[in-house]
C-alpha positions, 0 to 999 in steps of 0.5 A: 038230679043224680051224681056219679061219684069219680074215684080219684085217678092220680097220674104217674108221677103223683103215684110216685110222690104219694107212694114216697110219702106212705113209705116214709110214714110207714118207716116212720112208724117203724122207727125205734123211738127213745122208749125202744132205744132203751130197751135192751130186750127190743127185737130191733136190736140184734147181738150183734157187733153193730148193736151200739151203733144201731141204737145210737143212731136210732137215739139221735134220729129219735132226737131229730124227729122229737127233740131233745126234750123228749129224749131227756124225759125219756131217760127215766126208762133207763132205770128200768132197762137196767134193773131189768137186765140186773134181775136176768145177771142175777139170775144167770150168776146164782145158776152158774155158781151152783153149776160151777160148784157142782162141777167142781163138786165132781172134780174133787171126789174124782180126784180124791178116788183115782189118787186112793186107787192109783196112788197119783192125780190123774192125767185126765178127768172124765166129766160127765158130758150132760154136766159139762155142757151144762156148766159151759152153756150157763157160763156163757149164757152168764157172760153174755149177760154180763156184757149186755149190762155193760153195754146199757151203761156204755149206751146211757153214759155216751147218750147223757153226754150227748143230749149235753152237746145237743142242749146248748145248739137247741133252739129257743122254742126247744130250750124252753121245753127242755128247761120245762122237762127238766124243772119237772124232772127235779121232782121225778120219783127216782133219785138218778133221774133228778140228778140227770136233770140236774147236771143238764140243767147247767148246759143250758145257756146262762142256766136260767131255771137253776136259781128257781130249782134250787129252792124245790130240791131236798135230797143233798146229792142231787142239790150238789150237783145242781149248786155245782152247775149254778151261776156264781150268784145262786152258788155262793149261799150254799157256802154254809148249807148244812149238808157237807156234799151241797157245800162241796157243790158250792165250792166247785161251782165257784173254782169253775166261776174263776172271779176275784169275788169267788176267791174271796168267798173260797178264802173265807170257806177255807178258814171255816171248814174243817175236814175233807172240805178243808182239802176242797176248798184248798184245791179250788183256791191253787186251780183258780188263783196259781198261787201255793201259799202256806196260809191262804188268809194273808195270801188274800189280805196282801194282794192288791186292790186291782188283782184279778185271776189269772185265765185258766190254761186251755184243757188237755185233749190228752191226760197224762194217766201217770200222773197222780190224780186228786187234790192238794192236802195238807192234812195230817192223816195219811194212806197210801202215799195220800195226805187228807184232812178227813175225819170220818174214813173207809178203808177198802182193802183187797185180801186176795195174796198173803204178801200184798195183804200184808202190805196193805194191813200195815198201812191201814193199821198205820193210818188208823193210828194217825186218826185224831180222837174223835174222827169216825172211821170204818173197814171193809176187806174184800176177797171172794166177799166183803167183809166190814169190820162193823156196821157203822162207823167208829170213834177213833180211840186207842180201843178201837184203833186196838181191835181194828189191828186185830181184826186185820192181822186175823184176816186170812186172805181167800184168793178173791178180789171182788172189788165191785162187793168191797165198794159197794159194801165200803158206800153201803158203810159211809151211810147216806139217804135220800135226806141225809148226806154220808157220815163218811166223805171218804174212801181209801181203796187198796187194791194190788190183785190186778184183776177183779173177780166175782160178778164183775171181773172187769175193772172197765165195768166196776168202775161203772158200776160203781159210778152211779152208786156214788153220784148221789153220795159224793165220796171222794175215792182215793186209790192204791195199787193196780188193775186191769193187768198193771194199767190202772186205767180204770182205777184212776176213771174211779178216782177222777170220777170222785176227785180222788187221787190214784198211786201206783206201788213202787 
């Protein structure tokens, strides 16, 4: 018996239902998922004004579609896109420096040869077309990368903040896997993605991997930050770690805890610590208990059996940036106008005028010589290059002291103030590795140019530069003086970044 196969004749309106479902499952391919998101050459993303909106809309339909598990994992990639878009920086600055040089170069011998025939500068300067169109198209090819990398680092910081918005209105099923992604990401092969999956690991509720991730972490900057977002319990261990960044960790962890028993645990850390966790825990103490004594043991010792801390005041929406930022100090070395109980120190200072170089000369030189013996210090001056003083830092004594004084007052300002090189040059001098915490746990900035020069001429993308190169070291950014045209705002985003204090001059 033979069959005549039927092909299958849906009527209208099933046409338009399968036709809707094909459509969907062809956008659906199409649709940029976390992978393209962070891929800053993707063809998706035109350079246009409404780039970074495109792209934040493609992460969060990529969210709803996989999950914010997947898009925490995917945050990996981040890296990569950003050395990438470094390597093309690199390369379009190299280009343009040699252009500009050239075209200068030019300028110059132009210069010198008119005044010899004619006696005077000339009015205009004929630069050949070929070489002047060569050296604006490079300055703006170099800009616009330049913009580009500010742009991934605007895109990562508002995308790390959402996924912790978006973690703790997750549900069950999706909790788990997140803390699933994140316990392994604790051992990812980069360093900054464990430290993400770190900070994220204490946004979910009551943090319940954290005590079991504690014991596989060994780098002191990730395991900071994952102390500093651990239950009270988990934390307070960490109080004696051996690793100064881990301790601070643990202090913060108990100033957000805000008990009795973690001013208790503050107090006894007070009276061990020396140095800059000296000022840390003293701080932690005023937030959570209101109170300003002089000593904090026989503040506790006289309080009574039934006290407890007062509720912390609600957040401001509004932070009042003419205010100093930082912390309470009573230590006795000072710069700037900022007292700190540290015993290993970076200056940082900017040497782009005579007048406010030698302002910033003799404060340093100043707090050098209120430097105790023994304490470990370090120089850096930055104009058009950063310059250390010596590779490592030194012991204060009246030698040293003596030849820092004279390196200073030799220094010629060269009209520069790449302030990105002096930081980096000045972490790149407070040490640290993937084992080791920093030999240094502080930085004084001195800056009164009020515009960053350089690779980074604005201090908007310095700062957030600067922000990932610190977050696994965790030196506290004291700063003094000015910055984006006498605002300072970004200045201070550095300081609070790193729980240091901001001080205008005058």
């Amino acid at each position: 018996m033979r069959h005549r196969c039927r092909s299958y004749n849906p009527g209208p309106a099933m046409r338009s239902v399968l036709s809707c479902l094909l459509f969907s499952a062809l956008a659906g391919a199409g649709e940029p998922g976390f992978k393209e998101v962070f891929d800053p050459f993707h063809s998706a993303w035109p350079i246009t004004g409404k780039r970074s909106q495109m792209r934040r809309a493609a992460f969060d339909r990529a969210v709803a579609r996989r999950g914010v598990a997947k898009a925490i994992k995917s945050f990996s990639a981040f890296e990569d896109a950003c050395d990438a878009v470094q390597k093309r920086l690199d390369k379009d600055h190299a280009a343009y420096l040699k252009l500009a040089q050239k075209w200068w170069g030019w300028r110059r011998a132009y210069e010198r040869s008119y005044a010899k025939q004619h006696g005077r500068p000339p009015a205009a300067y004929p630069i050949p077309p070929g070489l002047n169109k060569a050296f604006i198209d490079q300055e703006l090819q170099f800009k616009a990368t330049r913009a580009l990398k500010l742009k991934e680092r605007l895109l990562h910081q508002w995308a790390m903040q959402r996924a912790g918005e978006l973690l703790p209105a997750a549900d069950a099923h999706e909790r788990a896997q997140a803390e699933a992604v994140l316990g392994n990401g604790l051992k990812h092969r980069n360093q900054h993605q464990r430290l993400r999956c770190a900070r994220l690991l204490g946004r979910l509720p009551d943090a319940p991997g954290i005590p079991a991730a504690l014991r596989t972490v060994q780098n002191p900057g990730v395991l900071a930050a994952l102390v500093a977002v651990a239950p009270e319990a988990a934390a307070a261990p960490y109080l004696e770690h051996a690793a100064w960044p881990v301790r601070a960790g643990a202090v913060r962890a108990l100033r957000r805890s805000g008990t009795r028993h973690a001013v208790e645990l503050l107090v006894g850390a007070h009276a061990r610590e020396e140095g800059r966790l000296r000022d840390d825990t003293a701080d932690a103490l005023r937030t959570v208990s209101g109170a300003k004594p002089d000593d904090w043991q026989d503040w506790w010792s006289s309080l009574p059996a039934d006290w407890s801390p007062p509720k912390p005041a609600p957040p401001k929406h509004e932070v009042d940036l003419s205010q100093s930022l930082g912390v309470f100090s009573d230590g006795k070395v000072s710069c700037f106008n900022t007292a700190t109980s540290s015993r290993a120190i970076v200056y940082c200072l900017e040497a782009a005028r005579p007048e406010p170089w030698k302002s910033l000369r003799d404060e340093v030189i100043r707090s050098v010589e209120t430097l105790p013996d023994g304490a470990k210090f370090g120089i850096v001056v930055y104009g058009n290059v950063a310059k250390p003083w010596r590779k490592r830092l030194a012991n204060a004594d009246p030698g040293t002291r003596a030849d820092a004084a004279a390196f200073l007052t030799k220094h010629k300002p060269d009209g520069g103030a790449d302030m990105h090189a002096g930081l980096t040059a000045a972490l790149k001098l407070a040490g640290g590795t993937r084992t080791a915490p920093p030999a240094a746990d502080t930085i004084f900035l001195g800056s009164l140019y009020g515009q960053a020069t350089g690779l980074y001429e604005d201090t908007r993308q310095v700062a957030l530069e600067i922000l990932p190169q610190n977050e696994l070291k965790g030196v506290r950014i004291h700063a003094w003086g000015k910055s984006d045209g006498g605002d300072s705002f970004y200045l201070q985003t550095i300081c609070r970044a790193f729980e240091g204090t901001h001080r205008g001059p005058g």
